[in-house]
VOLO-63081 format. One line per field, with one value per atom (N, C-alpha, C): atom name; x, y, z; residue in one letter. Coordinates in Angstrom, 2 decimals, always signed. Example, Ala and Ser with C-alpha at 12.3 -4.5 7.8 and 13.67 -1.06 7.14 Angstrom:
! residues 2
atomo N/CA/C/N/CA/C
east +13.19/+12.30/+13.20/+12.85/+13.67/+12.90
north -5.69/-4.50/-3.30/-2.25/-1.06/+0.03
up +7.80/+7.80/+7.80/+7.08/+7.14/+7.87
residuo A/A/A/S/S/S
END
This chain:
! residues 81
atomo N/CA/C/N/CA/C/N/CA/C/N/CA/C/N/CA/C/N/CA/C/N/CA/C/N/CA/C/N/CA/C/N/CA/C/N/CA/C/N/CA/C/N/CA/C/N/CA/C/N/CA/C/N/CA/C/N/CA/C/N/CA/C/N/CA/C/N/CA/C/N/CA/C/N/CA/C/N/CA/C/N/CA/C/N/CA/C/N/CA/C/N/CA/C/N/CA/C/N/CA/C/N/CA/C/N/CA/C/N/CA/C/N/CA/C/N/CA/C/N/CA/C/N/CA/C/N/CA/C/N/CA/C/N/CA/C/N/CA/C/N/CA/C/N/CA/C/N/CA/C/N/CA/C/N/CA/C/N/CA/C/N/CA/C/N/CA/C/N/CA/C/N/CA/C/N/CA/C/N/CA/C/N/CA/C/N/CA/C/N/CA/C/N/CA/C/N/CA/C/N/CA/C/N/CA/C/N/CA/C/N/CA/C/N/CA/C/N/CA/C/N/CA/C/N/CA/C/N/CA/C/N/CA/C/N/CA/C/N/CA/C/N/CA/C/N/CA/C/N/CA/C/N/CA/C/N/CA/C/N/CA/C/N/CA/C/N/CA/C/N/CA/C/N/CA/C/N/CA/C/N/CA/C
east +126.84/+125.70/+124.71/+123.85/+122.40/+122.41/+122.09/+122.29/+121.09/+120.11/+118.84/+119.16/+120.01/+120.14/+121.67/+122.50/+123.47/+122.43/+121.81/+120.85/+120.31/+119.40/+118.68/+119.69/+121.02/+122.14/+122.37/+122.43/+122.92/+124.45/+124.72/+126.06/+126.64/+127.95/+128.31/+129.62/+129.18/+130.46/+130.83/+132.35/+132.56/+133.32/+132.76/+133.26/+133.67/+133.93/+134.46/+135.91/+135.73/+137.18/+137.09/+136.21/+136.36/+135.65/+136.01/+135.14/+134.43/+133.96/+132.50/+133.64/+133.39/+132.53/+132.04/+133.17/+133.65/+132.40/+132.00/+130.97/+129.55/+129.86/+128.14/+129.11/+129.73/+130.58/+130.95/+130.90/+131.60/+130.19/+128.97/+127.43/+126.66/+127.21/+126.31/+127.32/+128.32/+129.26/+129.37/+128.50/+128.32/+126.89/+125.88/+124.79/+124.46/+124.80/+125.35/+125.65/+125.97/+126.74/+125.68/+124.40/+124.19/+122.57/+121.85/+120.75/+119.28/+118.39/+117.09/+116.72/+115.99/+115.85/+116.68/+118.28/+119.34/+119.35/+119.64/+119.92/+121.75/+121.96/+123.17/+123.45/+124.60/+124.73/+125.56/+125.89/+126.69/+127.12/+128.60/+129.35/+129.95/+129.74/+130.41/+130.42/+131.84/+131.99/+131.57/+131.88/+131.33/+130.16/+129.70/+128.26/+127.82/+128.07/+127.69/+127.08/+127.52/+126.86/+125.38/+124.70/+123.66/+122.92/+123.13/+121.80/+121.95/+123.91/+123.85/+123.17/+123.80/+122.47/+120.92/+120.44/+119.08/+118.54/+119.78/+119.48/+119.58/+120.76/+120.63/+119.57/+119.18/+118.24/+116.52/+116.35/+115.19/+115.42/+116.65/+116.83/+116.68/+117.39/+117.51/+116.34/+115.68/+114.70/+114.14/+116.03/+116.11/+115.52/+115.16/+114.55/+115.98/+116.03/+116.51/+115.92/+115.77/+114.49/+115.46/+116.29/+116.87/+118.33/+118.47/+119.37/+119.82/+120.59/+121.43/+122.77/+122.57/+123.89/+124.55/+125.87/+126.32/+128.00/+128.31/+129.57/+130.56/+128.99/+130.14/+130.43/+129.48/+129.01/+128.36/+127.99/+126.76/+126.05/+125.43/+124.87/+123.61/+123.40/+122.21/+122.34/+120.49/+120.64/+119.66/+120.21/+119.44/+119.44/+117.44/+117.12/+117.11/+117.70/+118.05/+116.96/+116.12/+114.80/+115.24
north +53.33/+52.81/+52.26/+51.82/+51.73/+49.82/+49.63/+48.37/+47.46/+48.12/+47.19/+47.16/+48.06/+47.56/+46.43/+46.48/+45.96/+44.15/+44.20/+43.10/+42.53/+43.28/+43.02/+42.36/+42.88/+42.85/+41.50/+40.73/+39.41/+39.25/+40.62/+40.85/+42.17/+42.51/+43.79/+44.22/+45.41/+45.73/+47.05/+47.27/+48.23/+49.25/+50.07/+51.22/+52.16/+52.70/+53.66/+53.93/+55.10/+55.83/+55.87/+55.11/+54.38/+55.72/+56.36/+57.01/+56.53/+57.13/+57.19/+56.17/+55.31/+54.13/+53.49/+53.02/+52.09/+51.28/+51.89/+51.87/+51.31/+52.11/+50.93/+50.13/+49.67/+48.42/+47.59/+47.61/+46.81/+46.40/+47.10/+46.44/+45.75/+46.20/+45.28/+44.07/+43.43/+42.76/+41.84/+42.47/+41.31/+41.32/+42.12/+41.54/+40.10/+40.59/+39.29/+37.50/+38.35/+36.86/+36.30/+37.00/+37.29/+36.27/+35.36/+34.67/+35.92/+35.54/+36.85/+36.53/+37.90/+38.12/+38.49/+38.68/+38.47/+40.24/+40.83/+41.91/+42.29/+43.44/+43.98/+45.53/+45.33/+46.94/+47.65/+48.45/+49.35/+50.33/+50.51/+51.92/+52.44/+53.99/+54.71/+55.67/+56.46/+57.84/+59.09/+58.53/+59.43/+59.78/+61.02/+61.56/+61.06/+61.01/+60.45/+58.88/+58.17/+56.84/+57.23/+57.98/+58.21/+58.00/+59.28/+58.57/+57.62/+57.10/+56.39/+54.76/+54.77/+53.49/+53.15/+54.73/+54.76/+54.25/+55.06/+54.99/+53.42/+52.61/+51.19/+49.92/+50.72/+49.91/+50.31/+51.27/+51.27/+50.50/+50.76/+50.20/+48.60/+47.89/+46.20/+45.75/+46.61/+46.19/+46.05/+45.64/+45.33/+46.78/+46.49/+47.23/+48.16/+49.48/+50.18/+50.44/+49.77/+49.47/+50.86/+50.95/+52.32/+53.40/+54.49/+54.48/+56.19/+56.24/+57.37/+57.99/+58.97/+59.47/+59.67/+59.59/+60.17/+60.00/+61.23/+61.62/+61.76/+61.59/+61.58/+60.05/+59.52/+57.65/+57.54/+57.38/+57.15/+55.32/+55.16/+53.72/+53.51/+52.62/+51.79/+50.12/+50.27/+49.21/+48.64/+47.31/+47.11/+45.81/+45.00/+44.06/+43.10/+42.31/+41.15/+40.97/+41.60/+41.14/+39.50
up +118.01/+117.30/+118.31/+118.02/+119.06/+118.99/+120.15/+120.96/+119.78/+119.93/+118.74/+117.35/+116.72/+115.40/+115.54/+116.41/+116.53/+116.50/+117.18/+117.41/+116.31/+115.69/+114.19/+112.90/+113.08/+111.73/+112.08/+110.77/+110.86/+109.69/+109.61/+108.65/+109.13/+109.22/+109.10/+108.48/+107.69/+106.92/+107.24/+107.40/+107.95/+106.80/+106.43/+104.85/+105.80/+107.30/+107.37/+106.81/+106.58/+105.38/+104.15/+103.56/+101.88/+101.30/+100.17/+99.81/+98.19/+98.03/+96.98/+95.38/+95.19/+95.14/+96.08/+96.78/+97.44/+98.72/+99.91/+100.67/+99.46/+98.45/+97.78/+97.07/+96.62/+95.42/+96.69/+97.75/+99.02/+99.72/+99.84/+100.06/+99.22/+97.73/+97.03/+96.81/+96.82/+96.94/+98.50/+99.59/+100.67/+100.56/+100.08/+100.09/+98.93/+98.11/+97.31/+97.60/+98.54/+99.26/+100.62/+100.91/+101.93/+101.17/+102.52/+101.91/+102.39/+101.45/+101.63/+103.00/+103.59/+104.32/+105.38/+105.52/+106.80/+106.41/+107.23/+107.72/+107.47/+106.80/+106.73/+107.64/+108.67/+108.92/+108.47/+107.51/+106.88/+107.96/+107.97/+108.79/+107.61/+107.44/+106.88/+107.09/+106.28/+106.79/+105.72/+104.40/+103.25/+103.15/+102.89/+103.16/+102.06/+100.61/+99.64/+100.27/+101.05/+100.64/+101.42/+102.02/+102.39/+101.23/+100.09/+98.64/+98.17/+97.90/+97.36/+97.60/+99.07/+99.51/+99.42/+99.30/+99.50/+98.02/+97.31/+95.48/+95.36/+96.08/+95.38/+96.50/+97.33/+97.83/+97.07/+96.32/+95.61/+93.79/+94.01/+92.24/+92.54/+93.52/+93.48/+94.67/+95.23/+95.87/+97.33/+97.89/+98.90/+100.05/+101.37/+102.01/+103.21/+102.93/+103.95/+105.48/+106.03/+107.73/+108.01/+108.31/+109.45/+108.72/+109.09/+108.91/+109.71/+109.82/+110.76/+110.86/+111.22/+111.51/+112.97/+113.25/+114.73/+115.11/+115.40/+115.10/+113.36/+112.79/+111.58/+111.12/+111.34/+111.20/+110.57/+109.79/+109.13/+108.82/+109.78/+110.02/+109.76/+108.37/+107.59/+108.07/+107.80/+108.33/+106.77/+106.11/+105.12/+105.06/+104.63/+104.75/+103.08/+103.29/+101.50/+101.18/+100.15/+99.67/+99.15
residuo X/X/X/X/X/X/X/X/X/X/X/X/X/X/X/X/X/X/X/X/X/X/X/X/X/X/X/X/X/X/X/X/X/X/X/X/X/X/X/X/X/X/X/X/X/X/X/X/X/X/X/X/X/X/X/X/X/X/X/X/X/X/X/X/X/X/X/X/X/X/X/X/X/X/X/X/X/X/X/X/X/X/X/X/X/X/X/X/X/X/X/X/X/X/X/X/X/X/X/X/X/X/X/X/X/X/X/X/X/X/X/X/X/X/X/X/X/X/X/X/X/X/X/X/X/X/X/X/X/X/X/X/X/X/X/X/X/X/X/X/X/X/X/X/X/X/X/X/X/X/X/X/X/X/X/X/X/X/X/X/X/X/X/X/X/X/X/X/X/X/X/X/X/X/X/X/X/X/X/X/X/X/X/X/X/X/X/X/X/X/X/X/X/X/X/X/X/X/X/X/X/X/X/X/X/X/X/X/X/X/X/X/X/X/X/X/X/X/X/X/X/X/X/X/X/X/X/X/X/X/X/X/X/X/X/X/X/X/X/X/X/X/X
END
């Protein structure tokens, strides 16, 4: 993963392996917990949580700033409206 978003995240949850719920029911469950504005970095491995994050960061508001793939990682980076 890249040295500047490691920087930016002021939370990180790690969903590699989990598949489809799990990676979004496990982000919206620490963002939750998380005060506005702090930064969350999501690791996962299911290709599904790619929309599915994108889908629940336009439904509740909160902002997706980055997000990527590498090796089969898939690393978001999302800000707590």
């Amino acid at each position: 993963m890249n040295a500047q978003t490691e920087a930016l995240a002021t939370h990180v949850l790690d969903a590699k392996g989990l598949n489809c719920p799990l990676p979004i029911l496990r982000t919206r469950k620490a963002i939750a917990d998380m005060p506005s504005g702090d930064m969350l970095r999501v690791l996962a491995t299911d290709p599904g949580s790619v929309n599915d994050l994108r889908s629940f960061c336009n439904q509740t508001g909160h902002a997706l700033v980055s997000s990527r793939e590498d090796a089969g990682v898939f690393e978001f980076l999302i800000r707590k409206s």
